[in-house]
Rosetta silent file (secondary structure, phi, psi, omega in degrees, C-alpha in Angstrom):
SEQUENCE: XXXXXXXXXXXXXXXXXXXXXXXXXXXXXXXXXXXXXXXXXXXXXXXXXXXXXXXXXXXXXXXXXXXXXXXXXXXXXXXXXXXXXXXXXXXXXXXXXXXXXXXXXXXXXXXXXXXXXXXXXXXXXXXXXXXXXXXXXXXXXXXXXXXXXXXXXXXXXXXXXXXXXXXXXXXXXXXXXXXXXXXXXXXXXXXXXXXXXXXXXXXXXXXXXXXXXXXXXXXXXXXXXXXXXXXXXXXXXXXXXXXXXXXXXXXXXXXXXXXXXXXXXXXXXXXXXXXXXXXXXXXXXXXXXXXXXXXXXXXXXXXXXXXXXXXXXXXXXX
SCORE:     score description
SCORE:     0.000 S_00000001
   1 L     0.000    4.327 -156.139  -22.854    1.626    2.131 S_00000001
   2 H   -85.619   -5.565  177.265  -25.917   -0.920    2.738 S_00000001
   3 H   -76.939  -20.852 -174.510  -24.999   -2.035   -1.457 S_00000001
   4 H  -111.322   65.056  157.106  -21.544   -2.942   -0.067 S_00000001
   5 L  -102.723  120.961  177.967  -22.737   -5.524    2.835 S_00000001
   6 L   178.282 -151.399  176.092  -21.456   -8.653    2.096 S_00000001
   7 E   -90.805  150.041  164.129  -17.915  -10.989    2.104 S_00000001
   8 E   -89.885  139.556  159.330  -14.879   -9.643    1.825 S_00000001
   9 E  -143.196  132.557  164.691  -12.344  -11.694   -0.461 S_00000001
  10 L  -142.282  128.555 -163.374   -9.099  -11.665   -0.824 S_00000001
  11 L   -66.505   97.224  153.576   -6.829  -13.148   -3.081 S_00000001
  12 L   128.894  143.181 -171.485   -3.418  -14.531   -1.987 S_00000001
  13 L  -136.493   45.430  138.367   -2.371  -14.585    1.741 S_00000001
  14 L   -53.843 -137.978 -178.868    1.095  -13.220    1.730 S_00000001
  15 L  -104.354  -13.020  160.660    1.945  -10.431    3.873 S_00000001
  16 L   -68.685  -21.207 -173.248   -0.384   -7.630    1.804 S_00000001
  17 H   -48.761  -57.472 -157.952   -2.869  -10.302    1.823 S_00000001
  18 H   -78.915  -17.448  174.597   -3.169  -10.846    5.619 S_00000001
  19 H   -47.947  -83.115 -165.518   -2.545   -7.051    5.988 S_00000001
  20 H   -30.811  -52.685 -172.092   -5.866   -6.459    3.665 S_00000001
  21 H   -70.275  -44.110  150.271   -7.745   -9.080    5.674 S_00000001
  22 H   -29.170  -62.301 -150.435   -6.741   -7.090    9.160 S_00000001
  23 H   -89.810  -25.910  172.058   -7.874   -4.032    7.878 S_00000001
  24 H   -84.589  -56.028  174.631  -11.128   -5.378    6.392 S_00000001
  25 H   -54.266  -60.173  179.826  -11.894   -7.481    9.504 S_00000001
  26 L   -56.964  -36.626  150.797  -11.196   -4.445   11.835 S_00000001
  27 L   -60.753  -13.616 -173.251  -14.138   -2.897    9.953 S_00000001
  28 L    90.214   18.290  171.378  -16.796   -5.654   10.513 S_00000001
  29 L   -99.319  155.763  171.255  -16.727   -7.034    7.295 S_00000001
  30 E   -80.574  111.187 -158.919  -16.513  -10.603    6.818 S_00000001
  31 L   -65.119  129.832  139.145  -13.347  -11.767    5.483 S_00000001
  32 L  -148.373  136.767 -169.217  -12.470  -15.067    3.418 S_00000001
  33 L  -111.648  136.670 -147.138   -9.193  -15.198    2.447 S_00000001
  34 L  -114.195  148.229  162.995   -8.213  -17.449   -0.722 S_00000001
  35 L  -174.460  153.683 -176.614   -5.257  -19.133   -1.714 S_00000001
  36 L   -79.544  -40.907  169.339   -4.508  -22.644   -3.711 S_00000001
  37 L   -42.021  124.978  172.285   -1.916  -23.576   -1.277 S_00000001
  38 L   -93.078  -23.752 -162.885   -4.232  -25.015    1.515 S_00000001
  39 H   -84.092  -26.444 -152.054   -1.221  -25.498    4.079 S_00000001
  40 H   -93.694   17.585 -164.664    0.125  -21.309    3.488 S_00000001
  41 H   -81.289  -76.878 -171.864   -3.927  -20.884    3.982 S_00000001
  42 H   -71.892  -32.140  174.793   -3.381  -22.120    7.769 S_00000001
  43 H   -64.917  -37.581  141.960   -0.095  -20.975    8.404 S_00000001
  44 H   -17.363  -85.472  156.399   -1.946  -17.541    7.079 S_00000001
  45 H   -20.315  -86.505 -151.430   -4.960  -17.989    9.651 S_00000001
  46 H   -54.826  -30.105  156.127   -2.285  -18.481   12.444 S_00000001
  47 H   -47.736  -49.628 -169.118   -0.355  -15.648   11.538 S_00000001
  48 H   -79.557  -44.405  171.249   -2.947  -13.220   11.389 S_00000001
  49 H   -54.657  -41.223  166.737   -4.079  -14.407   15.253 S_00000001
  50 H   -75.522  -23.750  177.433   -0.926  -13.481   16.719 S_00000001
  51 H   -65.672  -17.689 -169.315   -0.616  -10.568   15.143 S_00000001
  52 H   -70.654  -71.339 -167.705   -4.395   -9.899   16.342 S_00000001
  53 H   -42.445  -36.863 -174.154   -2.817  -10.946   19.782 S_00000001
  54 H   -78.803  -26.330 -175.678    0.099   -8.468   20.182 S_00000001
  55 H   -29.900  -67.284 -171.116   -2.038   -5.915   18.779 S_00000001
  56 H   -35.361  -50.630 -163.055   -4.463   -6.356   21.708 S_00000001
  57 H   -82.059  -25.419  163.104   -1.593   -5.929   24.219 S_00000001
  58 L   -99.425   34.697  171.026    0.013   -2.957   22.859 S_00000001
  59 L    50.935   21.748  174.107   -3.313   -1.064   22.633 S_00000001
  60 L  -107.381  -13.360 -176.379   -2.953   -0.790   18.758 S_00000001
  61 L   -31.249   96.292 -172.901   -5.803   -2.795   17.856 S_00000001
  62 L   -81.701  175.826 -162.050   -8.144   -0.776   14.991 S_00000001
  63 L    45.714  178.104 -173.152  -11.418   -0.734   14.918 S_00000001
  64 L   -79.809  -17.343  169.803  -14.280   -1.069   17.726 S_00000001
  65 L   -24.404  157.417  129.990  -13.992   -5.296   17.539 S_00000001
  66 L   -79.715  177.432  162.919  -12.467   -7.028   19.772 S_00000001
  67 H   -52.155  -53.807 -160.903   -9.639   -9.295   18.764 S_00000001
  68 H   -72.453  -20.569  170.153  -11.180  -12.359   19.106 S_00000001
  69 H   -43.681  -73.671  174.580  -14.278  -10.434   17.414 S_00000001
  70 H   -60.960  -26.586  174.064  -12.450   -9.885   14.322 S_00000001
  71 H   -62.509  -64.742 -148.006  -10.346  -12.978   14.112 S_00000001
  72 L   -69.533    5.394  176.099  -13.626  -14.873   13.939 S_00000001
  73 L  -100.531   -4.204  174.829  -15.091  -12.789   10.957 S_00000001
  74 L   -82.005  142.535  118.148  -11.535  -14.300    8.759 S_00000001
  75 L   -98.674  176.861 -172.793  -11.748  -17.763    7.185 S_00000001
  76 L  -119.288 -167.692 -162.823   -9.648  -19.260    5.271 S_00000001
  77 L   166.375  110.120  178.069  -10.817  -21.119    1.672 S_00000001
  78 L  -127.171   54.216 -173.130   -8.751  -22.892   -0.773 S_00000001
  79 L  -120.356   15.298  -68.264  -11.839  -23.245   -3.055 S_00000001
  80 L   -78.736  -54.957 -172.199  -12.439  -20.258   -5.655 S_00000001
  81 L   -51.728  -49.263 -168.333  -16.313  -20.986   -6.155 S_00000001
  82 H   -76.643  -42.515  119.671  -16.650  -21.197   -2.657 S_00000001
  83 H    38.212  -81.903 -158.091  -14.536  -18.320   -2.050 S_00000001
  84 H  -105.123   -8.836  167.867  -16.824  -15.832   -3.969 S_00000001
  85 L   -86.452  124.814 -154.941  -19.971  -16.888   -2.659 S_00000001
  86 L   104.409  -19.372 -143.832  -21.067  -13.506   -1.331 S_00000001
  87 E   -96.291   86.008  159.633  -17.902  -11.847   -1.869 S_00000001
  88 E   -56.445  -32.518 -167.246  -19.103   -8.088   -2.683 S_00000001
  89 E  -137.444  109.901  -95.611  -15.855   -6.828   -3.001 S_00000001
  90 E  -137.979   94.824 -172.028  -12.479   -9.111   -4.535 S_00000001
  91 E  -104.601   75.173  160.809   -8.781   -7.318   -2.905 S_00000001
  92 E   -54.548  139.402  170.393   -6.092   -9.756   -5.311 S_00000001
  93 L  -162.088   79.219 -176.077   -2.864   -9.399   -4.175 S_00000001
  94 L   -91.523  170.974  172.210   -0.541  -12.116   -6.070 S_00000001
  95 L   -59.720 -177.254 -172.416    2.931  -11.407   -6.367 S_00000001
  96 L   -84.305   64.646 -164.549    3.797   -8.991   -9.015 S_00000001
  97 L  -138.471  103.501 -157.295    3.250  -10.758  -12.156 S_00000001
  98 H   -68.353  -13.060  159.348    0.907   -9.856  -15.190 S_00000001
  99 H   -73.363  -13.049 -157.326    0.534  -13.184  -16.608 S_00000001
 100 H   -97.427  -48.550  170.601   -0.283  -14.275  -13.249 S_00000001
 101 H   -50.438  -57.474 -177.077   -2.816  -11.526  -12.491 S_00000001
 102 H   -41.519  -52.595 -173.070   -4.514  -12.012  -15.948 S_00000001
 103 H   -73.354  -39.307  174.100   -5.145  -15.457  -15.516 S_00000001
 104 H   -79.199  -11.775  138.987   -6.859  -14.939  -12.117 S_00000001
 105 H   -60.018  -29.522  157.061   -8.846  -12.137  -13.515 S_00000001
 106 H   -43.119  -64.253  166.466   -9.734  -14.508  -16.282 S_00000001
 107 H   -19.825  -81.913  162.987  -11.329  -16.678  -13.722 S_00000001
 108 H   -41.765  -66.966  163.368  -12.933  -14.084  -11.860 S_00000001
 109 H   -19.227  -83.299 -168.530  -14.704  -13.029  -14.625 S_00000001
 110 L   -51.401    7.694  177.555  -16.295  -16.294  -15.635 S_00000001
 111 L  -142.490  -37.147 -176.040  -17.877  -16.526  -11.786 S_00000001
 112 L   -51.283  151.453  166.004  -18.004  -13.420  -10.260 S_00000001
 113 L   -84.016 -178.284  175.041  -21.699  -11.529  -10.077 S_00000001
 114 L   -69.848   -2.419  174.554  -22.403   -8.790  -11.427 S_00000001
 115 L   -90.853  -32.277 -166.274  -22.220   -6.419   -8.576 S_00000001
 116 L   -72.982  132.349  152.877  -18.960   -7.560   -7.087 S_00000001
 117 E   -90.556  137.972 -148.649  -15.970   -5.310   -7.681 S_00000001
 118 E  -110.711  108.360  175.277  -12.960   -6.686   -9.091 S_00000001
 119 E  -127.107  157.545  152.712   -9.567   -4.700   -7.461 S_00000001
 120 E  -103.696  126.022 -177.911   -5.782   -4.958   -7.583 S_00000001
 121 L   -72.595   -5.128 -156.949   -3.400   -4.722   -4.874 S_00000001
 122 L   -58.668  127.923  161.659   -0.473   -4.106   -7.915 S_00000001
 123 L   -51.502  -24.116  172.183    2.139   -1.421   -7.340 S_00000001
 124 L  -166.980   20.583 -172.285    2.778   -0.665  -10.856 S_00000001
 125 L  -101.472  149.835  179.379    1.093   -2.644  -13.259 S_00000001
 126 L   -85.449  142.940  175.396   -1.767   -0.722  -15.179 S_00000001
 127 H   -38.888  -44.392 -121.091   -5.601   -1.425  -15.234 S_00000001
 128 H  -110.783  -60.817  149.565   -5.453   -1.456  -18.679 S_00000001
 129 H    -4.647  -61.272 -159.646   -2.763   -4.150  -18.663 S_00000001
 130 H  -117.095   -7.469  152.788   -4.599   -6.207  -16.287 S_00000001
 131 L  -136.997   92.286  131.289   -8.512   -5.929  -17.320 S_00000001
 132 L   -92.513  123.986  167.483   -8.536   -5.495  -20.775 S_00000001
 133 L    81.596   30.847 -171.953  -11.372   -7.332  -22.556 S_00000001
 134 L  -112.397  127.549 -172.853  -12.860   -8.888  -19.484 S_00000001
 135 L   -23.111  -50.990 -143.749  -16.628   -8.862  -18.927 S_00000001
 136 L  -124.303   28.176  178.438  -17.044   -7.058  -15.767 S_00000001
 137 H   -53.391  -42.885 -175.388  -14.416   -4.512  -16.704 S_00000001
 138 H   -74.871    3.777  167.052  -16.344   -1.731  -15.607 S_00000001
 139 H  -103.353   31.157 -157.169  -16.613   -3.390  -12.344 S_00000001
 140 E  -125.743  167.703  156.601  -12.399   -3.528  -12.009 S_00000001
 141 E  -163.987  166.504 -176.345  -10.071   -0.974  -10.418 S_00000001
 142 L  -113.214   96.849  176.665   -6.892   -0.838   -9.155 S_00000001
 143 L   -71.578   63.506 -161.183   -6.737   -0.615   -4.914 S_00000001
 144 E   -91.094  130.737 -152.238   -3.553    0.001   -4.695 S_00000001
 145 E   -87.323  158.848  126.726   -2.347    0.040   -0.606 S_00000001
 146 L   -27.786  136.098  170.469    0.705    1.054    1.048 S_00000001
 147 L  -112.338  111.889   30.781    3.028   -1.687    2.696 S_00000001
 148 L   -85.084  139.129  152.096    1.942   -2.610    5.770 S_00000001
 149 L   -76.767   24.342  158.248   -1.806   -1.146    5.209 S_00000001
 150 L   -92.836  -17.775  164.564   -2.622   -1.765    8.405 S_00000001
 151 L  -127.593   18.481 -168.938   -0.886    0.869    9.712 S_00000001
 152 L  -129.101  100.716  175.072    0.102    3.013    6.636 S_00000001
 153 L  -106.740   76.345  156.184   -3.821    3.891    5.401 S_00000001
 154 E   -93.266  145.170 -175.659   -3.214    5.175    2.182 S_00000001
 155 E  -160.877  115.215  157.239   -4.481    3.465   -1.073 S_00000001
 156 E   -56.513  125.523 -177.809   -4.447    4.674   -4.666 S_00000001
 157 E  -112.146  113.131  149.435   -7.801    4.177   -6.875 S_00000001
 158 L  -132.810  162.341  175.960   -7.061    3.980  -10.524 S_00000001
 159 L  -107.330  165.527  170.775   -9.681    2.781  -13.086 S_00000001
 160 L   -99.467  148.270 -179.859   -9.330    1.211  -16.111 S_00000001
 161 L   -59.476  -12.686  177.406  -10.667    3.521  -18.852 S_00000001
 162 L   -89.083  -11.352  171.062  -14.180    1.216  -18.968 S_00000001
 163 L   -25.337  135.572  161.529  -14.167    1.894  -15.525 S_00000001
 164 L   -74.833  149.577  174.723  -17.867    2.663  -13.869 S_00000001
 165 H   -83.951  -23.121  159.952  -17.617    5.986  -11.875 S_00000001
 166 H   -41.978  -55.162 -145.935  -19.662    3.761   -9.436 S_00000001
 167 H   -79.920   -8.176  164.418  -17.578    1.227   -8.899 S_00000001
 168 H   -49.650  -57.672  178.098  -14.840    4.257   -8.106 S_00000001
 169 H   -76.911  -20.269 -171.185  -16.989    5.676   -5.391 S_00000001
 170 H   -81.243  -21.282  177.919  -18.318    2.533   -4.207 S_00000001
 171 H   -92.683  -22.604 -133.632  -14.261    1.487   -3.200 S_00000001
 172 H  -113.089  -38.391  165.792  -13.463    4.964   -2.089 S_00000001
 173 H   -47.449  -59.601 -160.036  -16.623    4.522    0.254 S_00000001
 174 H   -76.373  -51.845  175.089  -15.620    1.269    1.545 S_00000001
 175 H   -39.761  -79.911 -156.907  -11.849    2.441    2.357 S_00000001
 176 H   -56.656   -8.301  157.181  -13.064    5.069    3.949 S_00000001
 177 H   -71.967  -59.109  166.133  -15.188    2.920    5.828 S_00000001
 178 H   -40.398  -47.757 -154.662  -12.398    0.491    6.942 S_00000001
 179 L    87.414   36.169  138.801  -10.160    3.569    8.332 S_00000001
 180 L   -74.005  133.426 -173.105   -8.261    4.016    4.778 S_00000001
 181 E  -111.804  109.779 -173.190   -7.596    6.962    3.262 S_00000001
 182 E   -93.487  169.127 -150.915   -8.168    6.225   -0.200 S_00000001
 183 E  -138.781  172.037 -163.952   -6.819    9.092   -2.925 S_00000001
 184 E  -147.608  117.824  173.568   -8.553    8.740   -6.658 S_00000001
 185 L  -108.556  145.827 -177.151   -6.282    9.406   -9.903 S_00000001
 186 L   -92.751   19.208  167.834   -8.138   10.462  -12.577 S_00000001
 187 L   157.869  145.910  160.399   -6.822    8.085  -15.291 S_00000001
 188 L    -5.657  105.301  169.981   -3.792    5.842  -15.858 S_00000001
 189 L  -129.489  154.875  172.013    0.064    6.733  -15.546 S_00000001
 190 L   -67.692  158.346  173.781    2.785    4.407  -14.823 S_00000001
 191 L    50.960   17.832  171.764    3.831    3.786  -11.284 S_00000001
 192 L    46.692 -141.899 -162.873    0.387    5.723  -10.138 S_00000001
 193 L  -123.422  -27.308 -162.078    1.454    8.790   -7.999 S_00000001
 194 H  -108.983  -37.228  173.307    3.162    7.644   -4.122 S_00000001
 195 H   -74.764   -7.921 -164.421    5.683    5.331   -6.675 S_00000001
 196 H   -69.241  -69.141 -154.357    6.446    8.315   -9.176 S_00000001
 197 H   -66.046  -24.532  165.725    7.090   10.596   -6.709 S_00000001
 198 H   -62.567  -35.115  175.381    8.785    7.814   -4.852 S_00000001
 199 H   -53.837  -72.969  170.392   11.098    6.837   -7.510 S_00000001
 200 H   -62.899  -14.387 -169.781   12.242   10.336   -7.892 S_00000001
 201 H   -96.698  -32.840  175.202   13.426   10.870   -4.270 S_00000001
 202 H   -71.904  -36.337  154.418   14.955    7.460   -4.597 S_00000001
 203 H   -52.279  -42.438  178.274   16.862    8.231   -8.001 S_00000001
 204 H   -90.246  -16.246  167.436   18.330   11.497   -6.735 S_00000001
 205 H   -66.003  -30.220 -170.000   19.201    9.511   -3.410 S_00000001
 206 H   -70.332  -55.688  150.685   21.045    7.012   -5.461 S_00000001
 207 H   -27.526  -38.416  179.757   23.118    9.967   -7.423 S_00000001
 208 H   -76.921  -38.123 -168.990   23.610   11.890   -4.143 S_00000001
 209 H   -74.023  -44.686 -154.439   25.440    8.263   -2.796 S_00000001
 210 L   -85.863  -13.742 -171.122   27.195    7.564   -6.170 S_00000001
 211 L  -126.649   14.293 -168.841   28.999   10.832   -6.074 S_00000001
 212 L    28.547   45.866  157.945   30.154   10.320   -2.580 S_00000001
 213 L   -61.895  -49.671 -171.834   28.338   13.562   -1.699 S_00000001
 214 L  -132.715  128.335  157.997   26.500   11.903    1.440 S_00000001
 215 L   -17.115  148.785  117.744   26.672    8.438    3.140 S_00000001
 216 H   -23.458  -53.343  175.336   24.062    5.860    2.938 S_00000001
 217 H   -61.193  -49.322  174.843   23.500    6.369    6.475 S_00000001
 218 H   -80.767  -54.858  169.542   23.252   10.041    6.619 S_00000001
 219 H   -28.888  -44.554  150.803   21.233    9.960    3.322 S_00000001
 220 H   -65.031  -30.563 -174.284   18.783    8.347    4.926 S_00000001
 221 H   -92.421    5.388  128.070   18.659   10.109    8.232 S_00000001
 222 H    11.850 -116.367  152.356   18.073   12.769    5.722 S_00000001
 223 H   -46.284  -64.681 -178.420   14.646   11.921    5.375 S_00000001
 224 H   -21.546  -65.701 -167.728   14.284   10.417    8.441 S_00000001
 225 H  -108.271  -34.024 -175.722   15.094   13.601   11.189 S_00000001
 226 L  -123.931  -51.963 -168.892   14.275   15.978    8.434 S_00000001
 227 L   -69.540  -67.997 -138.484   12.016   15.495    4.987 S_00000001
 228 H   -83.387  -29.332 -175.472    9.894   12.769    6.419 S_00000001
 229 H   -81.786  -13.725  137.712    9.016   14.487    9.846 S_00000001
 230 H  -105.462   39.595  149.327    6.924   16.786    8.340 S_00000001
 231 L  -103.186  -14.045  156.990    5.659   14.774    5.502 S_00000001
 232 L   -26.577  -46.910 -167.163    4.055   12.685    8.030 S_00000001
 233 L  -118.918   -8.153 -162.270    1.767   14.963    8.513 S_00000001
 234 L  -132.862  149.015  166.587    1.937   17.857    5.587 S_00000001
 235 L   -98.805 -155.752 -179.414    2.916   16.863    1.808 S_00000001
 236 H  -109.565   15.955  159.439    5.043   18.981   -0.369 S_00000001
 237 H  -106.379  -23.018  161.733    2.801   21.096   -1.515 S_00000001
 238 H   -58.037  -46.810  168.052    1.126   22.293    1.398 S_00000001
 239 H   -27.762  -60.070  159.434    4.754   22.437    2.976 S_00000001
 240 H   -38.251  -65.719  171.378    6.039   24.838    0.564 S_00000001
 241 H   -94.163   18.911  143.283    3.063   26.767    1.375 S_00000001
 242 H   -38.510  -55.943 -166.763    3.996   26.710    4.863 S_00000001
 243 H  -102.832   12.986 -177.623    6.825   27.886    4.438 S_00000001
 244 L  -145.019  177.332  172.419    6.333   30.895    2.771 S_00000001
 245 L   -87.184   74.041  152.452    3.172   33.517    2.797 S_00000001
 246 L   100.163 -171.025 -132.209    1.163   30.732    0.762 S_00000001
 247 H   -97.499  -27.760  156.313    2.229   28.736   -2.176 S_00000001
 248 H   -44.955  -50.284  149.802    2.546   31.720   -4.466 S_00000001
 249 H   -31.476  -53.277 -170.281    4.809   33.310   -2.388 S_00000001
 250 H   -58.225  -67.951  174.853    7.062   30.453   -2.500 S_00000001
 251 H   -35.971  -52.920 -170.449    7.124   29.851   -5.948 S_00000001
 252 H   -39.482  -82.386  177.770    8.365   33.805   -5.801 S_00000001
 253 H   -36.089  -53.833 -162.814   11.198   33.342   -3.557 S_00000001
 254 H  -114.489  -11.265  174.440   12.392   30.171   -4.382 S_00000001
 255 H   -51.468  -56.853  167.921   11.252   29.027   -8.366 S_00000001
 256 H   -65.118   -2.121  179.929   14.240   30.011   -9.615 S_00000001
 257 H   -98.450  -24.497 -165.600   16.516   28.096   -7.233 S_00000001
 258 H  -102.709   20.702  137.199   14.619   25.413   -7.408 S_00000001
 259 H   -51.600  -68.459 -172.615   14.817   25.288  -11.377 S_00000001
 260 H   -71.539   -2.228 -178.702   18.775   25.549  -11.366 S_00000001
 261 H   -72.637  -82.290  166.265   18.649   22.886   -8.450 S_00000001
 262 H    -2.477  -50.450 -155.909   16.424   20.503  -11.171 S_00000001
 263 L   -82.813   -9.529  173.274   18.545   21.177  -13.851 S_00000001
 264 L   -86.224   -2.857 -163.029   21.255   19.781  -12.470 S_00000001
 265 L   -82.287  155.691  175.627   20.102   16.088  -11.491 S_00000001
 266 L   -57.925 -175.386  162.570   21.673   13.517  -13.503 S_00000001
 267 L   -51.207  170.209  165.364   20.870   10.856  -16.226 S_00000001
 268 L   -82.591   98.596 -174.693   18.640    8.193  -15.238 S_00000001
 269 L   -31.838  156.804 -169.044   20.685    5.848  -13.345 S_00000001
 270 L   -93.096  -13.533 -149.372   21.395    2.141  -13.998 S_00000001
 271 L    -9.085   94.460 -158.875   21.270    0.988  -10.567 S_00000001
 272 L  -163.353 -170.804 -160.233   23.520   -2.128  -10.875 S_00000001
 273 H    62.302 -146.686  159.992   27.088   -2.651   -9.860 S_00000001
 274 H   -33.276  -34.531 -136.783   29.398   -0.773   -7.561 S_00000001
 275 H   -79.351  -44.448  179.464   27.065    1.741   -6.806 S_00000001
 276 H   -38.695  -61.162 -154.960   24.346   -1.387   -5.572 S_00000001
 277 H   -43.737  -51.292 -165.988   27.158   -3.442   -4.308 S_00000001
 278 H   -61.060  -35.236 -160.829   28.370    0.153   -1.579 S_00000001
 279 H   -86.960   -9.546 -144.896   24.736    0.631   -0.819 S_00000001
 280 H  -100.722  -30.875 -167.438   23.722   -2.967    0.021 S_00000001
 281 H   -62.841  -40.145  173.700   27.009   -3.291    2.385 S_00000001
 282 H   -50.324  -55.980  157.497   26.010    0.087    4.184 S_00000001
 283 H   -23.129  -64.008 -173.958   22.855   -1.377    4.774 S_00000001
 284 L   -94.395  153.838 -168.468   23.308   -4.418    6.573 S_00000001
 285 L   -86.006  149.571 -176.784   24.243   -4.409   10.146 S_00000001
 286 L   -96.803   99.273 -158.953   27.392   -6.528   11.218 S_00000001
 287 L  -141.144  138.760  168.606   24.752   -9.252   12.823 S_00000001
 288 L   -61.142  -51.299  173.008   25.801  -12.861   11.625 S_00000001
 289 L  -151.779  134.832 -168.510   22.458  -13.190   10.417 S_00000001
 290 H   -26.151  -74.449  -66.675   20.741  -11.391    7.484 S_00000001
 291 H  -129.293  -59.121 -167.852   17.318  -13.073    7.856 S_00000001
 292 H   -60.684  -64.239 -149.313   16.752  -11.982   11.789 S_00000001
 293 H   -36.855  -50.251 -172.178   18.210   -8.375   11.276 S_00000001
 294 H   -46.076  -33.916 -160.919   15.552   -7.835    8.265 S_00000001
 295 H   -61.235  -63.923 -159.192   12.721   -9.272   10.711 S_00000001
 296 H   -38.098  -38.915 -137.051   14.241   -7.343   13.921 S_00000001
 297 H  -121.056  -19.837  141.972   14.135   -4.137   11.757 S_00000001
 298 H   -25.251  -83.923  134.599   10.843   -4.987   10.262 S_00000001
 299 H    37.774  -91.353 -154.289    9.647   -5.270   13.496 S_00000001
 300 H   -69.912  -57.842  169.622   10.742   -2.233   14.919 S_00000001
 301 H   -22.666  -71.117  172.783    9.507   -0.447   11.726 S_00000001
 302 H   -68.440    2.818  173.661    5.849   -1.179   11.807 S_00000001
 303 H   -62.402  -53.139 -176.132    6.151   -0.462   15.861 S_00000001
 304 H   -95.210    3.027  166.409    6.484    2.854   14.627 S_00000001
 305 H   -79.957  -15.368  172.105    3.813    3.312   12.161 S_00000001
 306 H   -90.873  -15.740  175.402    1.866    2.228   14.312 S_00000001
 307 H  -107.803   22.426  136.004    2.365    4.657   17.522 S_00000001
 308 H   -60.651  -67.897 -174.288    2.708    7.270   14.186 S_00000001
 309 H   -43.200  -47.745 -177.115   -0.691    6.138   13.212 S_00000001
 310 H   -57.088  -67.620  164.054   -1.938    6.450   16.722 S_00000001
 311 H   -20.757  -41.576 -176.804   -0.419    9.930   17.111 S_00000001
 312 H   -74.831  -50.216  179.529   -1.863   10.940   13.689 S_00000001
 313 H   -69.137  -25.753  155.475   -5.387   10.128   14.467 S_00000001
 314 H   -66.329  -28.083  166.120   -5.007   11.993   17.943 S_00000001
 315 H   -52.797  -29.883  162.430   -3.825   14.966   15.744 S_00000001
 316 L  -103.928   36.765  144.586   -6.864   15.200   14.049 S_00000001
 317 L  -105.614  -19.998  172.752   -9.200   15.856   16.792 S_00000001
 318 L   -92.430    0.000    0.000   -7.621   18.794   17.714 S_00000001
């Protein structure tokens, strides 16, 4: 790791931004987090300290920093040159928009050195997409995180086909430095792998609702009380081979059921109308107003990934 000592930078200070900069900071790296907006810069900054603060108090805090340790390695920086001086490793995370990404990878190019790694936070846009013909291509990859990463540490690694297999291992290093668990696809698909697979469980949820098999509500606690409490900790292929004498086994038992099960799911849904309109009504709680309930349930939501998280990492010492 002593080739990746340096600044951290990262581009855009929404809420993956300030995430990114937590999670970087909680490693000992130095932070400077960029944006043109100078005021959502400081508002940024201010953000990230309380969140620092509650951390502290509910004993969730990562890394060996302290808080105030780690606040003080973020700055803020609504300068690009200055920005990048230093800046081994570049975590963009604009909204989701490929003209928008392009142009700030345009940039980057013309200033970055030659050492610096170029990544994207994007959820579904492709490397190919979003460095094609750019200098330092083989220095670009696509980091793509979980939302929140600070307490969800998973992060997809795809390259662009000019990728360097350095600059693969040299991110896969530094996650794994940070307390990430980064995962490595070996070349370009849409939606990477945790949306594909995401997609599909959400497509056959939408079909299961639309056909008034199951509630919204119960569809979800679904997952919730059953699917999700052991993918927490097992995926679905170890699971399978869990659940049988090994994965072979399974396949034995159960390959044909779960063929005519397959063959039955539906077209690919439109997901528009009625079907939205029933799900978004289910959804909201009868609280005057939308805006808190999302926070409130926000909230509570990273509360528990985070005494998940803890819980996970005691799980793997025994």
């Amino acid at each position: 790791m002593a080739e990746l000592k340096g600044n951290i930078m990262i581009i855009g200070s929404g809420l993956i931004g300030r995430s990114w900069a937590m999670v970087f900071a909680s490693g000992g790296f130095p932070v400077k987090l960029y944006d043109v907006v100078k005021e959502q810069v400081a508002s940024a900054l201010e953000d990230i300290r309380k969140q620092m603060g509650e951390l502290k108090k509910a004993d969730m805090l990562r890394g060996t920093l302290s808080a105030e340790d780690q606040m003080a390695l973020i700055s803020g920086c609504s300068d690009l040159k200055s920005a990048l001086e230093g800046a081994i490793f570049i975590q963009e995370c604009v909204p989701e928009n490929l003209e928008l990404k392009r142009k700030i990878f345009a940039e980057l190019d013309l200033h970055v050195s030659d050492a610096a790694i170029i990544s994207s936070s994007t959820s579904a846009l492709s490397p190919s997409k979003m460095f094609n013909g750019l200098k330092h291509v083989r220095n670009c990859i696509v980091a793509h995180p979980v939302n929140p990463p600070y307490y969800v540490p998973l992060v997809e690694l795809v390259p662009h086909p000019e990728t360097e297999a350095s600059t693969v291992e040299r991110t896969y290093d530094l996650m794994k430095k940070i307390g990430q668990c980064p995962v490595k696809l070996t070349k370009e698909i849409e939606g990477f792998v945790l949306n594909r697979l995401q997609f599909a469980v959400f497509g056959e949820a939408w079909r299961l609702v639309q056909d008034d098999v199951i509630s919204p509500q119960d569809l979800d606690l679904v997952m919730s009380e059953g699917l999700g409490m052991r993918y927490a900790f097992l995926g679905p292929l170890e699971t399978t081979h869990l659940n049988a004498e090994g994965f072979k086994s399974y396949l034995e038992r159960y390959g044909e059921g779960i063929k005519r099960v397959l063959a039955t799911f539906g077209p690919l849904p439109e997901f528009t109308g009625e079907g939205a309109e029933k799900i978004e009504q289910a959804l909201w709680e009868d609280k005057p107003n939308q805006k808190d309930q999302l926070k409130a349930r926000r909230e509570w939501r990273d509360t528990c990934l985070s005494h998940l998280a803890k819980l996970k990492n005691q799980m793997k010492k025994h």
